[in-house]
Predicted model as a PDB file, atoms N, CA, C, CB and O in Angstrom, pLDDT in the B-factor column:
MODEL        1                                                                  
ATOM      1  N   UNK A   1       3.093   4.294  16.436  1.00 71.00           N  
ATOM      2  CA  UNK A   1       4.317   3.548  16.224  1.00 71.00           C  
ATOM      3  C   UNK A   1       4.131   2.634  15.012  1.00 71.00           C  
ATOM      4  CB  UNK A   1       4.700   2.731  17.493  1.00 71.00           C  
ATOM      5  O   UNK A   1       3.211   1.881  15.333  1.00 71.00           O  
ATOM      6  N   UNK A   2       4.479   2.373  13.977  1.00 81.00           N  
ATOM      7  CA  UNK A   2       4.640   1.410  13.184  1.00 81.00           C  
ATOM      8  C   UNK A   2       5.492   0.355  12.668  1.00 81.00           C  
ATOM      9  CB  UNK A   2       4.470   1.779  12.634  1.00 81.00           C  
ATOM     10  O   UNK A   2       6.588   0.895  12.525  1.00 81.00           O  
ATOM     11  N   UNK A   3       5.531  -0.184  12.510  1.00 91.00           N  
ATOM     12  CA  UNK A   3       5.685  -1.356  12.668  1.00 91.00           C  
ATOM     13  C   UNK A   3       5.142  -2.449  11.638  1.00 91.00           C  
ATOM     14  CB  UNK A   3       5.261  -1.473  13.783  1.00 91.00           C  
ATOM     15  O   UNK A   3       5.252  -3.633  11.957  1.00 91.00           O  
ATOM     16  N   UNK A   4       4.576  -2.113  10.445  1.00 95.00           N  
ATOM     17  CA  UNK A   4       4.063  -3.514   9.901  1.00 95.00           C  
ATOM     18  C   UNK A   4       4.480  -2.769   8.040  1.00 95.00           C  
ATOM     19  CB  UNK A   4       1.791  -4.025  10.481  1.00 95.00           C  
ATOM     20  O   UNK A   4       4.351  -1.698   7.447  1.00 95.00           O  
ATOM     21  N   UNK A   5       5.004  -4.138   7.770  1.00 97.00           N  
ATOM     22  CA  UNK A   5       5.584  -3.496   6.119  1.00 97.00           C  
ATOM     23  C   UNK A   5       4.640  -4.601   5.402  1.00 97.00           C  
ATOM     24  CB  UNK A   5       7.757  -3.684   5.589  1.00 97.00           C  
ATOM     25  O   UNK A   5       4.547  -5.788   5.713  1.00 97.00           O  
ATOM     26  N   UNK A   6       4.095  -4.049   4.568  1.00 97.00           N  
ATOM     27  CA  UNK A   6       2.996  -5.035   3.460  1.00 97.00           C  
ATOM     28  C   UNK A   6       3.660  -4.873   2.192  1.00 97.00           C  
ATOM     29  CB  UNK A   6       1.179  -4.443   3.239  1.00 97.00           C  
ATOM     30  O   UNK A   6       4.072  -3.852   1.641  1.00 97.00           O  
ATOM     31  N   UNK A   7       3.674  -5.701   1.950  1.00 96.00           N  
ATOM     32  CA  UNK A   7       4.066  -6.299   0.224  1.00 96.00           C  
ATOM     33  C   UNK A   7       2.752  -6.874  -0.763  1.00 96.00           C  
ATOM     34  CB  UNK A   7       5.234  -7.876   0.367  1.00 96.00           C  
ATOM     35  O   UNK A   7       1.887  -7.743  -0.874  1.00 96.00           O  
ATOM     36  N   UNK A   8       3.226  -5.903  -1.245  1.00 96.00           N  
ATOM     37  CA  UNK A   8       1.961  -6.106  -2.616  1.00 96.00           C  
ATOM     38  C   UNK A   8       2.454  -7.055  -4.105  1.00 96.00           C  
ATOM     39  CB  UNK A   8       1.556  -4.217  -3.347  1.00 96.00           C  
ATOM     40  O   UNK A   8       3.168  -6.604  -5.001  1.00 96.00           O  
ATOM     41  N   UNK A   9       1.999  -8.113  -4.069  1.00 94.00           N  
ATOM     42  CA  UNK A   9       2.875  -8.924  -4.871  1.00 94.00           C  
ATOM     43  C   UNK A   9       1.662  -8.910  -6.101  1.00 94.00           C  
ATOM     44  CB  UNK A   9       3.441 -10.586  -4.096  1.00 94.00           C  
ATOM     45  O   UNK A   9       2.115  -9.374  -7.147  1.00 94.00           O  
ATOM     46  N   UNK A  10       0.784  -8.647  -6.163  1.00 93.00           N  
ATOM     47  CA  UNK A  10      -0.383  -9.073  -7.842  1.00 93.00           C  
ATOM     48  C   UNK A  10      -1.061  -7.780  -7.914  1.00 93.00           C  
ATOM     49  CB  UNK A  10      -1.962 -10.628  -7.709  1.00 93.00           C  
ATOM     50  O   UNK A  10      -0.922  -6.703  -7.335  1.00 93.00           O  
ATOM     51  N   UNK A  11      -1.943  -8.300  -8.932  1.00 96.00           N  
ATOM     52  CA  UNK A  11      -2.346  -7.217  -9.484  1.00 96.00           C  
ATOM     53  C   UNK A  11      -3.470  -6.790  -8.262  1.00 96.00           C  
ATOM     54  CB  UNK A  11      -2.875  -7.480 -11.067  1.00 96.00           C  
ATOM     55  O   UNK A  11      -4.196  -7.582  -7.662  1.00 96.00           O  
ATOM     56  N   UNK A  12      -3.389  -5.009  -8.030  1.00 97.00           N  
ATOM     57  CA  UNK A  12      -4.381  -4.709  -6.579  1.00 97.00           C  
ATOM     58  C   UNK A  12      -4.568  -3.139  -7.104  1.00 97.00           C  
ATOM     59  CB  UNK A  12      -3.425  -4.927  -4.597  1.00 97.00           C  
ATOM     60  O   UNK A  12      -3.964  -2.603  -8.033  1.00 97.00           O  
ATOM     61  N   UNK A  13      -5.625  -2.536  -6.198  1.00 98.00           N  
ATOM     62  CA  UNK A  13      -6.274  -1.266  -6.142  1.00 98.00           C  
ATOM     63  C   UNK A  13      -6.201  -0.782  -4.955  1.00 98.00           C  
ATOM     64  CB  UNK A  13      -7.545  -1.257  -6.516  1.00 98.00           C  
ATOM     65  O   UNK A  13      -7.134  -0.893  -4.158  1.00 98.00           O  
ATOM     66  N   UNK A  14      -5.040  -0.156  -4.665  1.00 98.00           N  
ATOM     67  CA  UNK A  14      -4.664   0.554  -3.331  1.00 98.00           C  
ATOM     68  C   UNK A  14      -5.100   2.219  -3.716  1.00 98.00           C  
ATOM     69  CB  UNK A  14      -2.761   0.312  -2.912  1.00 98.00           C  
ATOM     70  O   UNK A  14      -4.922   3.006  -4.645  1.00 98.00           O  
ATOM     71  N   UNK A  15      -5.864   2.193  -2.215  1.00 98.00           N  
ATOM     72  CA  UNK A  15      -6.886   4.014  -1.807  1.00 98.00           C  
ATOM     73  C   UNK A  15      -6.895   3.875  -0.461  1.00 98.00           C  
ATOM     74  CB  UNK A  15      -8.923   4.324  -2.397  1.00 98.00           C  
ATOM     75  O   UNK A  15      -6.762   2.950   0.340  1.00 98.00           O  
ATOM     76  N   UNK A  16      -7.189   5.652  -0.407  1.00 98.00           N  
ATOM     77  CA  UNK A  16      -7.384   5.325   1.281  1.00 98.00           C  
ATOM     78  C   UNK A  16      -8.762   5.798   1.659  1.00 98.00           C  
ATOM     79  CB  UNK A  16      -6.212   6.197   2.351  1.00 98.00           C  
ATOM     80  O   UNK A  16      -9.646   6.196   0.901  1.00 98.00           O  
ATOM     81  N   UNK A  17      -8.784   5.683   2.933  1.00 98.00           N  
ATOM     82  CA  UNK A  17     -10.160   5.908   3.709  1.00 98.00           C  
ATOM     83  C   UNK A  17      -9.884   6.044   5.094  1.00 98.00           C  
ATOM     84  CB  UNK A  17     -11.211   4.728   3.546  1.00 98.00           C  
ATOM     85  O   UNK A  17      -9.178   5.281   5.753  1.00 98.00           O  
ATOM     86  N   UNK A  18     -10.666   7.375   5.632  1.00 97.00           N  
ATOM     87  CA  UNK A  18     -10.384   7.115   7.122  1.00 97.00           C  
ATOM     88  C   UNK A  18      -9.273   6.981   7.966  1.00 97.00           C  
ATOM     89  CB  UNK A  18     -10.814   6.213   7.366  1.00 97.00           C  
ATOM     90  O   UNK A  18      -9.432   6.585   9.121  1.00 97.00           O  
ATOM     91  N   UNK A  19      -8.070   7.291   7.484  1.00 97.00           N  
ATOM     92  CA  UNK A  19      -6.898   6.773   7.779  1.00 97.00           C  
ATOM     93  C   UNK A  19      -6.193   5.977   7.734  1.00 97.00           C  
ATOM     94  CB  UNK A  19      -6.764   6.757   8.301  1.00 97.00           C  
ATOM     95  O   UNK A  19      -5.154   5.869   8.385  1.00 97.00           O  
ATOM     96  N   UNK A  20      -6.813   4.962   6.613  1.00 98.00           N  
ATOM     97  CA  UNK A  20      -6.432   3.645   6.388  1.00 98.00           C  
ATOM     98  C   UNK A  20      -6.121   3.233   5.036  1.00 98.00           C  
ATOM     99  CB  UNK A  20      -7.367   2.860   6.844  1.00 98.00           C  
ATOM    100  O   UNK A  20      -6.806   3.707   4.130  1.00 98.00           O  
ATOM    101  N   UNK A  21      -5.119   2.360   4.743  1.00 98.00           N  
ATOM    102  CA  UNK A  21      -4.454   1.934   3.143  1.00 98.00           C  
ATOM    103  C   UNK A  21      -5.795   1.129   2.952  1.00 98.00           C  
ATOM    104  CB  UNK A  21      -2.649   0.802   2.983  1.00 98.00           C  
ATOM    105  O   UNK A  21      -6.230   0.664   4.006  1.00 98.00           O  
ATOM    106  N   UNK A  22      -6.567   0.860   1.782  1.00 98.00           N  
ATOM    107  CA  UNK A  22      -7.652  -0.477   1.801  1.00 98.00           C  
ATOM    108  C   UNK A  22      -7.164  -0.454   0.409  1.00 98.00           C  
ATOM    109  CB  UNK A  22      -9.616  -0.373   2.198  1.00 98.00           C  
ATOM    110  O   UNK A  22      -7.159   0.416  -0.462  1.00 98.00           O  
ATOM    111  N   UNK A  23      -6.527  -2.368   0.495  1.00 98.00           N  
ATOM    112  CA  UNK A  23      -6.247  -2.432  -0.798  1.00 98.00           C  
ATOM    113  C   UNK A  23      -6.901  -3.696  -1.191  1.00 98.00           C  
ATOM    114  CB  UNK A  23      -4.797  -2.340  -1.090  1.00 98.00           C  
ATOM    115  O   UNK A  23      -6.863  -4.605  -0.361  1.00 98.00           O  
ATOM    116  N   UNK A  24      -7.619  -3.953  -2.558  1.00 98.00           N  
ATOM    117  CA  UNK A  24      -8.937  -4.364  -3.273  1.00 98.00           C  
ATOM    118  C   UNK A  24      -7.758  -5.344  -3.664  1.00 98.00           C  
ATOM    119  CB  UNK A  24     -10.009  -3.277  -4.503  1.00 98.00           C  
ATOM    120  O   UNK A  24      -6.686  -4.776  -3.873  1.00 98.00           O  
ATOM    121  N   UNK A  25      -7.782  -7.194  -3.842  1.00 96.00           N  
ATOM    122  CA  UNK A  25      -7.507  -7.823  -4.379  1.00 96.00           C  
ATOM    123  C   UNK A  25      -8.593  -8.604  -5.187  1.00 96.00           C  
ATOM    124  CB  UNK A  25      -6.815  -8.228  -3.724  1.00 96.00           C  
ATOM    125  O   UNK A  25      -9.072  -9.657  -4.767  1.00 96.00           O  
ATOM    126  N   UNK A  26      -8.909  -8.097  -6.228  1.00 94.00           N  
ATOM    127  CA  UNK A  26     -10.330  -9.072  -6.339  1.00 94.00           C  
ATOM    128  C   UNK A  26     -11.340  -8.918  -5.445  1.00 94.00           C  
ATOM    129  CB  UNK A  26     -10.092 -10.516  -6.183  1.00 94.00           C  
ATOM    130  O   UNK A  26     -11.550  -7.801  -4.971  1.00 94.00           O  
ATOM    131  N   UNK A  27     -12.216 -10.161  -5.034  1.00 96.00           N  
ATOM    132  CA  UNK A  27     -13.003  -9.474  -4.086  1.00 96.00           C  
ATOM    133  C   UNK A  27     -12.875  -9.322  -2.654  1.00 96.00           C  
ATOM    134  CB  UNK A  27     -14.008  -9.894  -4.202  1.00 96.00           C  
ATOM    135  O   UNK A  27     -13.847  -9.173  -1.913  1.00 96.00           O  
ATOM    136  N   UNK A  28     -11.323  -9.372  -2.155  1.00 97.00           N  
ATOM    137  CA  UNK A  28     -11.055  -9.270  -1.049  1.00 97.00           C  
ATOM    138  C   UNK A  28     -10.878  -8.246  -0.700  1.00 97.00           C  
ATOM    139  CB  UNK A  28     -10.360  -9.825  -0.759  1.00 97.00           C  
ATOM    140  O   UNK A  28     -10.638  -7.471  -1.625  1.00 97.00           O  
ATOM    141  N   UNK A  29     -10.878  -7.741   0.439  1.00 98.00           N  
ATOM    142  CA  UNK A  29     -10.492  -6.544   0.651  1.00 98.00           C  
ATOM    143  C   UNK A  29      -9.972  -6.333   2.273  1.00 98.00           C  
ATOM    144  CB  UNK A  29     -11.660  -5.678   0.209  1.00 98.00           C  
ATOM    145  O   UNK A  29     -10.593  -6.513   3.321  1.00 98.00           O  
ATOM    146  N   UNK A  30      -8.637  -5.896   2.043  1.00 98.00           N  
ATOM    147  CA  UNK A  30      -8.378  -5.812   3.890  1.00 98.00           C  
ATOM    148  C   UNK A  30      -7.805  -3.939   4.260  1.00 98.00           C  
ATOM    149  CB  UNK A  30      -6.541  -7.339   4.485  1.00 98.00           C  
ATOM    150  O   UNK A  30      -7.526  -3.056   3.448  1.00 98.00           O  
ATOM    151  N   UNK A  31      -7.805  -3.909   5.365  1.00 98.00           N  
ATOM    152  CA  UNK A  31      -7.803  -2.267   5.409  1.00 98.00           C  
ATOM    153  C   UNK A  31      -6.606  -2.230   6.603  1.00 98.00           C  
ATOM    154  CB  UNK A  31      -9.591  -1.383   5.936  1.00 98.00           C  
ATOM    155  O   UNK A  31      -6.679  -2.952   7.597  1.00 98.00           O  
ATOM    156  N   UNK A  32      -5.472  -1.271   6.359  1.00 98.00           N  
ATOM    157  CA  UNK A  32      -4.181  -1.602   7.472  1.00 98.00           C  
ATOM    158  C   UNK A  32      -4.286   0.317   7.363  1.00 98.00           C  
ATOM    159  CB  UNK A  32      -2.167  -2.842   6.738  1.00 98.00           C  
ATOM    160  O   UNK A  32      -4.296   1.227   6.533  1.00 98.00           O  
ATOM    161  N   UNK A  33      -4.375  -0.050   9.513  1.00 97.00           N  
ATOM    162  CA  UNK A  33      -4.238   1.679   9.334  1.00 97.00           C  
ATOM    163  C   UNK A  33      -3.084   1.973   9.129  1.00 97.00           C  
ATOM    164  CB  UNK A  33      -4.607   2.605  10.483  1.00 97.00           C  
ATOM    165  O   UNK A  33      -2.191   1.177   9.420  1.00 97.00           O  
ATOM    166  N   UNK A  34      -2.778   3.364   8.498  1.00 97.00           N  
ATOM    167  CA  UNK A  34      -1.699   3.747   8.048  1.00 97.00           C  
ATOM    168  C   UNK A  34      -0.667   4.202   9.175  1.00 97.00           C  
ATOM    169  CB  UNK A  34      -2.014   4.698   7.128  1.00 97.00           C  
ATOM    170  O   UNK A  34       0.468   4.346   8.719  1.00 97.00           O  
ATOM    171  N   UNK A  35      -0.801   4.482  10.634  1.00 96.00           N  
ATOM    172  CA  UNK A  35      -0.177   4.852  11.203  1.00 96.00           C  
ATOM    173  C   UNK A  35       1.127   3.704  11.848  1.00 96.00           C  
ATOM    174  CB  UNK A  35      -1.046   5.486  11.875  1.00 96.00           C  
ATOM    175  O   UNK A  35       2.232   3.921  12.346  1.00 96.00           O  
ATOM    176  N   UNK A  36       0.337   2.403  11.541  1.00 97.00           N  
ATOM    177  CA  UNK A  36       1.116   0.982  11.742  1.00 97.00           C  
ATOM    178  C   UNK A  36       1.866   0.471  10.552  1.00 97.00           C  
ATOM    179  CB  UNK A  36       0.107  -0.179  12.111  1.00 97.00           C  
ATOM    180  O   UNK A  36       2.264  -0.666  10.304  1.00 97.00           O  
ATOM    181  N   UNK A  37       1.968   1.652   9.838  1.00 97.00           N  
ATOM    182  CA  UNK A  37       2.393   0.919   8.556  1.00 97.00           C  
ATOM    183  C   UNK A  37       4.019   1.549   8.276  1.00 97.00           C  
ATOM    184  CB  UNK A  37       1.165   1.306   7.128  1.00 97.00           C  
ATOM    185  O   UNK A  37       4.188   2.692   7.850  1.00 97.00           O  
ATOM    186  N   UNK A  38       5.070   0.679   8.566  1.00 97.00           N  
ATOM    187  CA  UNK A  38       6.472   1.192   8.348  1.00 97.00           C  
ATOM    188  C   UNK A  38       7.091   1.407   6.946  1.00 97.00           C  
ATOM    189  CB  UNK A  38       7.325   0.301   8.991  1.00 97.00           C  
ATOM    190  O   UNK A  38       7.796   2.402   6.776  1.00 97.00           O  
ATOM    191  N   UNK A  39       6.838   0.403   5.773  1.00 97.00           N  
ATOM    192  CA  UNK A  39       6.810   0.403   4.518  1.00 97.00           C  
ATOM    193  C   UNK A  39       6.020  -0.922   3.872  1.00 97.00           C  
ATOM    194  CB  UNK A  39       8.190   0.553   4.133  1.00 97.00           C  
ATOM    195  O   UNK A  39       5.903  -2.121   4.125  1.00 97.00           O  
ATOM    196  N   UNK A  40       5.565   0.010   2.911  1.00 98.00           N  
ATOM    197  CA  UNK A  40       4.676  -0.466   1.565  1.00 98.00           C  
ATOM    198  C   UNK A  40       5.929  -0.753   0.882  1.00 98.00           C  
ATOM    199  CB  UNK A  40       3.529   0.754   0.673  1.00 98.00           C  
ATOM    200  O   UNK A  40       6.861   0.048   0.962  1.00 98.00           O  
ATOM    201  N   UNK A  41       6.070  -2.347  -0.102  1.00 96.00           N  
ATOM    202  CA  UNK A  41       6.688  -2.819  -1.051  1.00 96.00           C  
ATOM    203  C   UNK A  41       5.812  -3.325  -2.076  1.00 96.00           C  
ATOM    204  CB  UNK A  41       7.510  -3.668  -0.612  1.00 96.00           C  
ATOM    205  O   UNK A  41       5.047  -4.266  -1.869  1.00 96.00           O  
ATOM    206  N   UNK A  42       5.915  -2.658  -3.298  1.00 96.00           N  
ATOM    207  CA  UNK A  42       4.894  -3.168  -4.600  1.00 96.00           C  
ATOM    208  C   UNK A  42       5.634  -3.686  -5.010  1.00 96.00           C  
ATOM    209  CB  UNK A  42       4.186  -2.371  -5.645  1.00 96.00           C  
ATOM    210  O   UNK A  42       6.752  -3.172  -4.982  1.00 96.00           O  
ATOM    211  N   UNK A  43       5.465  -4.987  -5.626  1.00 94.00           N  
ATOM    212  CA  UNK A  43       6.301  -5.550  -6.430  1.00 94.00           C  
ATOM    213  C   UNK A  43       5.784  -6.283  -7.625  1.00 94.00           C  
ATOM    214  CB  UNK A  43       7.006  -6.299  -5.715  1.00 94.00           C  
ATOM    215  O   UNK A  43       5.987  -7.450  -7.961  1.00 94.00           O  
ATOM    216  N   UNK A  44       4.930  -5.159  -8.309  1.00 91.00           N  
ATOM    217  CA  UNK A  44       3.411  -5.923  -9.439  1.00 91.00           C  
ATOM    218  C   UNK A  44       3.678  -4.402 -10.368  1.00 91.00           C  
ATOM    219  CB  UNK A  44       0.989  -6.180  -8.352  1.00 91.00           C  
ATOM    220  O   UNK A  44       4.215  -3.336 -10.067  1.00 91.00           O  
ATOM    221  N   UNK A  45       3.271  -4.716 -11.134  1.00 91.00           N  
ATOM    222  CA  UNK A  45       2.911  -3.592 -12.258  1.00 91.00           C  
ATOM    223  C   UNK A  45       1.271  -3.613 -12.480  1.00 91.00           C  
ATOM    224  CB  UNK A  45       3.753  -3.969 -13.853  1.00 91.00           C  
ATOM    225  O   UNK A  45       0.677  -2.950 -13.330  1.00 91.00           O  
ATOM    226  N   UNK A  46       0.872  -4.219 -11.846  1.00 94.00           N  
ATOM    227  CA  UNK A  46      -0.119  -4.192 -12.122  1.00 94.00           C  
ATOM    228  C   UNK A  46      -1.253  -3.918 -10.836  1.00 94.00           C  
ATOM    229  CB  UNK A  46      -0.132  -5.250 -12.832  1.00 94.00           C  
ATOM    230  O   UNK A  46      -2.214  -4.578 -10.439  1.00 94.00           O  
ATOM    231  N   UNK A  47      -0.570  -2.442 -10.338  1.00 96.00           N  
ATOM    232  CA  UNK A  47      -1.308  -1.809  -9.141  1.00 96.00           C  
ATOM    233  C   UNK A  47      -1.833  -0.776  -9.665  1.00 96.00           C  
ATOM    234  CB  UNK A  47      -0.529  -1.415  -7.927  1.00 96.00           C  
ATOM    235  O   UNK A  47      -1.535  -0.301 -10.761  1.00 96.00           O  
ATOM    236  N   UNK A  48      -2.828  -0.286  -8.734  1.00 97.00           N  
ATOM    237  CA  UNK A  48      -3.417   0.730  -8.890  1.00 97.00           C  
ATOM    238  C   UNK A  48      -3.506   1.793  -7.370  1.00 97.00           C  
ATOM    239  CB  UNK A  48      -4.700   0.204  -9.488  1.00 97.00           C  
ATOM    240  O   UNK A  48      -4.131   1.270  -6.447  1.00 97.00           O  
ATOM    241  N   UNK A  49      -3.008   3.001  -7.136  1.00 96.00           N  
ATOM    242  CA  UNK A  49      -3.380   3.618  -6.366  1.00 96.00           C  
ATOM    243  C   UNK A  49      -2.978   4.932  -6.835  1.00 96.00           C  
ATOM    244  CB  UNK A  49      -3.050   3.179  -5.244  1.00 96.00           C  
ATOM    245  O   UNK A  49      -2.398   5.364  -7.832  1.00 96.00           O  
ATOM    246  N   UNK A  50      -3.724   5.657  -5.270  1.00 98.00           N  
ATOM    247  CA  UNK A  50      -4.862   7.252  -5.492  1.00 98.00           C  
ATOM    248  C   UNK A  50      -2.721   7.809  -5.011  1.00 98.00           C  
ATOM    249  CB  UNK A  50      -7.184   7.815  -3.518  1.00 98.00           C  
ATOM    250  O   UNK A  50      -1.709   7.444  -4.413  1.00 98.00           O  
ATOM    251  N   UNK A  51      -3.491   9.192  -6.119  1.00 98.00           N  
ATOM    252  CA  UNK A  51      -2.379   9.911  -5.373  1.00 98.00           C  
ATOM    253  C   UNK A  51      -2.965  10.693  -3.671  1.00 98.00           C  
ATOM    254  CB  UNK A  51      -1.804  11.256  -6.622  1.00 98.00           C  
ATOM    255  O   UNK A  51      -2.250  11.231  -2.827  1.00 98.00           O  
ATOM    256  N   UNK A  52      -4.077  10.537  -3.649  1.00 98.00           N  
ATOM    257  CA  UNK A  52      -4.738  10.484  -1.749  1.00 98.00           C  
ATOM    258  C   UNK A  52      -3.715   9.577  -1.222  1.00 98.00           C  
ATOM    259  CB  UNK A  52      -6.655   9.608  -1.336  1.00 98.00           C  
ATOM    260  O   UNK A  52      -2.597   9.917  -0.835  1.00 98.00           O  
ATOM    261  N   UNK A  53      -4.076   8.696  -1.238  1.00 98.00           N  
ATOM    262  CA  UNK A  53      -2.849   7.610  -0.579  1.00 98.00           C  
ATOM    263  C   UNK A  53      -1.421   7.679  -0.514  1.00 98.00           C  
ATOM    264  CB  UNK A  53      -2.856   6.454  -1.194  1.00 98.00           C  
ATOM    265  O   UNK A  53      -0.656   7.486   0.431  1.00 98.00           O  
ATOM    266  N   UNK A  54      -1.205   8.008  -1.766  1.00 98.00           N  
ATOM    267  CA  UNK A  54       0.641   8.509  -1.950  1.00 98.00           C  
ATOM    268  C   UNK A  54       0.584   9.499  -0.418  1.00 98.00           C  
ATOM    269  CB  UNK A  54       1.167   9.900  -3.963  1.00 98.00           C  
ATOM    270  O   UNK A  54       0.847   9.198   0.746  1.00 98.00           O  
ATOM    271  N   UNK A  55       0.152  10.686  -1.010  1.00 98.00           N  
ATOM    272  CA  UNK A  55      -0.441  11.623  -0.290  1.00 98.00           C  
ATOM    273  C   UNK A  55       0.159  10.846   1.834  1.00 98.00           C  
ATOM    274  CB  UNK A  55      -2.588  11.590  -0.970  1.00 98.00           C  
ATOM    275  O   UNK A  55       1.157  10.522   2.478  1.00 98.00           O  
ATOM    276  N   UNK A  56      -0.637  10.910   1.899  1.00 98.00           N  
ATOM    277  CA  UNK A  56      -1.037  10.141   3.228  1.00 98.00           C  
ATOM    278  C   UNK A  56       0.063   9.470   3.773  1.00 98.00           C  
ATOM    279  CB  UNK A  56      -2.136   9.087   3.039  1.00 98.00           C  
ATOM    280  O   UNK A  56       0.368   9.570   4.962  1.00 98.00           O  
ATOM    281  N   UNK A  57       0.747   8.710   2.863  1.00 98.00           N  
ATOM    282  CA  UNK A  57       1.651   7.716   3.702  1.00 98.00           C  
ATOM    283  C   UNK A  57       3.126   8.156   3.063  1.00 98.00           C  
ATOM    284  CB  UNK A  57       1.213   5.855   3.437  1.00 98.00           C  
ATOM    285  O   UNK A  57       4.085   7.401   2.907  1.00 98.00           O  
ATOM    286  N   UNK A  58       3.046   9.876   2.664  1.00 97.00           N  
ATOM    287  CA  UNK A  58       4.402  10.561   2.804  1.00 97.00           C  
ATOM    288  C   UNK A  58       4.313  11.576   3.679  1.00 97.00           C  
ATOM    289  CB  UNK A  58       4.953  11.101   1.572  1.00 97.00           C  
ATOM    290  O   UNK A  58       5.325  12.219   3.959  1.00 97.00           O  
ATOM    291  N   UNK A  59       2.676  11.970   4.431  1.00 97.00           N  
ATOM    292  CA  UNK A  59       2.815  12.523   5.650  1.00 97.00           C  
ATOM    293  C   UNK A  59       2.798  11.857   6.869  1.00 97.00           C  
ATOM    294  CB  UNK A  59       2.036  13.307   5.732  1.00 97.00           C  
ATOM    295  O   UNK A  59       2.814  12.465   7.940  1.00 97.00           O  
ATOM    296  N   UNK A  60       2.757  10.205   6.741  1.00 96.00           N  
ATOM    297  CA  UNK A  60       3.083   9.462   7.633  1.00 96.00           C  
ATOM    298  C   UNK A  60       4.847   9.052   7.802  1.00 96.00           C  
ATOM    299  CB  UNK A  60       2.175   8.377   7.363  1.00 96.00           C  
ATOM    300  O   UNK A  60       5.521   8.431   8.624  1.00 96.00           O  
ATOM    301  N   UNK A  61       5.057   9.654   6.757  1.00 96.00           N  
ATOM    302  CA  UNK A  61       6.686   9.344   6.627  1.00 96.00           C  
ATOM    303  C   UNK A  61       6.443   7.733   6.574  1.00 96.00           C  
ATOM    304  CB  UNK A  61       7.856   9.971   8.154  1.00 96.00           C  
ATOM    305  O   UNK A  61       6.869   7.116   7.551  1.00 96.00           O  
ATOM    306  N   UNK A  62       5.824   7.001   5.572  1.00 97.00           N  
ATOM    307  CA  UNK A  62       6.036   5.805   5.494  1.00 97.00           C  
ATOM    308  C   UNK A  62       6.861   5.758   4.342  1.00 97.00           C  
ATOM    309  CB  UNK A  62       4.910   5.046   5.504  1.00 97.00           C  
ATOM    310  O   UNK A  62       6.630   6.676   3.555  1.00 97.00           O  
ATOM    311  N   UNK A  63       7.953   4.790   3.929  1.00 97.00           N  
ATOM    312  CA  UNK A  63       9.009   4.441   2.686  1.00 97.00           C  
ATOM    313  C   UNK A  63       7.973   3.303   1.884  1.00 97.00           C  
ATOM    314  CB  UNK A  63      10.829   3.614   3.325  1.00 97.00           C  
ATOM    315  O   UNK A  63       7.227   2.356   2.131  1.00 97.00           O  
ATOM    316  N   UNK A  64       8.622   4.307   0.486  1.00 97.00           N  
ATOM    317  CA  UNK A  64       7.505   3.322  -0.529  1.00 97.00           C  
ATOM    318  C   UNK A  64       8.238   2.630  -1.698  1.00 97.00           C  
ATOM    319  CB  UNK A  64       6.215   4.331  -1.345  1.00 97.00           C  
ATOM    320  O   UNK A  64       8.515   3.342  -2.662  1.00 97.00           O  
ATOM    321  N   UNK A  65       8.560   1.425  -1.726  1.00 97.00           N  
ATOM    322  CA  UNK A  65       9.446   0.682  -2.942  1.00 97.00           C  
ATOM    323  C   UNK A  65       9.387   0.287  -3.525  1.00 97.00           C  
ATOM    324  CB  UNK A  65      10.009   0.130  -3.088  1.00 97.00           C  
ATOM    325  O   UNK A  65       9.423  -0.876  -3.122  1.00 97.00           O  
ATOM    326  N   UNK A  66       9.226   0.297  -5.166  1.00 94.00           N  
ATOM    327  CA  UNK A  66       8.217   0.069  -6.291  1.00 94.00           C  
ATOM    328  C   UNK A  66       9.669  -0.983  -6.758  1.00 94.00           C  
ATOM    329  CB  UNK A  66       7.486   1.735  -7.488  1.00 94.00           C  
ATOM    330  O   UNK A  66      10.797  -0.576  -7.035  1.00 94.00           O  
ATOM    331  N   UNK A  67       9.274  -2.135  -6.732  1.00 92.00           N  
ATOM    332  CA  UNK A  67      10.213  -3.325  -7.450  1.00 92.00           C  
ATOM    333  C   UNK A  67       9.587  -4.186  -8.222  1.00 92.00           C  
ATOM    334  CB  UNK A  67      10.910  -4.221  -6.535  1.00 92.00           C  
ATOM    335  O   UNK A  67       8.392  -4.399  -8.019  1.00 92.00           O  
ATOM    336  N   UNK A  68      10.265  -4.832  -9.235  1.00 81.00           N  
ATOM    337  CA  UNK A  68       9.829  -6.082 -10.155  1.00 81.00           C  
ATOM    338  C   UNK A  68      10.265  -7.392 -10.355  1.00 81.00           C  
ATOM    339  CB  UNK A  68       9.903  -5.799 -11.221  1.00 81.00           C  
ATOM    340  O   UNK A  68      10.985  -7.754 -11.286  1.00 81.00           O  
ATOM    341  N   UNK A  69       9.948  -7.894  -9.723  1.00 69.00           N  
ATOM    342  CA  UNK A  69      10.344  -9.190 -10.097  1.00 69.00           C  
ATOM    343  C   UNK A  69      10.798  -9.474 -11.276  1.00 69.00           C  
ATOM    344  CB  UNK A  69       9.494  -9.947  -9.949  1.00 69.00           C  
ATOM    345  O   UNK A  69      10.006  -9.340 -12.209  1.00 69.00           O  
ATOM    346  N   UNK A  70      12.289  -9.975 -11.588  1.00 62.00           N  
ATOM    347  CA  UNK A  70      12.927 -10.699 -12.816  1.00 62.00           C  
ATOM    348  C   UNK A  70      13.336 -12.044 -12.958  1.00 62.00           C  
ATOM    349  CB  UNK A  70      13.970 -10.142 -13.108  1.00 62.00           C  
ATOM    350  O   UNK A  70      14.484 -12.422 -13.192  1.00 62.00           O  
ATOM    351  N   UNK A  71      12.043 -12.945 -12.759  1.00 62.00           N  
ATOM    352  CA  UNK A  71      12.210 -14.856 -12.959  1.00 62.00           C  
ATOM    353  C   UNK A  71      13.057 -14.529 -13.977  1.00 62.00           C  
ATOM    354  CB  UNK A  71      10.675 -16.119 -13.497  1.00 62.00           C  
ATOM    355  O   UNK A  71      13.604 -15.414 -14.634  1.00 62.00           O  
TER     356      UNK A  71                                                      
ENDMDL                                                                          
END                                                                             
């Protein structure tokens, strides 16, 4: 069931692993399994991810929304 939408607001390195989005902020790093994941919102130009991952969370049928902020 999913249920959890993450917003990617800076610059990050989204891949997957194991069944899971792990996305690299610097030296943080947190890992959201993909099956809990309802939609991904990027809202940075300055991401990075695998087409594995694309991959993955369009056979999860997760919605993916690439936006930009205009201050």
């Amino acid at each position: 069931m999913s249920w959890r939408t993450v917003v990617i607001t800076k610059q990050s390195k989204l891949n997957f692993k194991m069944n899971y989005m792990i996305v690299r902020q610097g030296f943080d790093v947190k890992k959201v399994f993909i099956d809990e994941i309802y939609m991904v919102i990027i809202e940075s130009t300055a991401v990075s991810l695998t087409t594995v991952l694309l991959n993955a969370l369009v056979k999860a049928k997760v919605k993916i929304v690439f936006s930009e902020n205009f201050y």
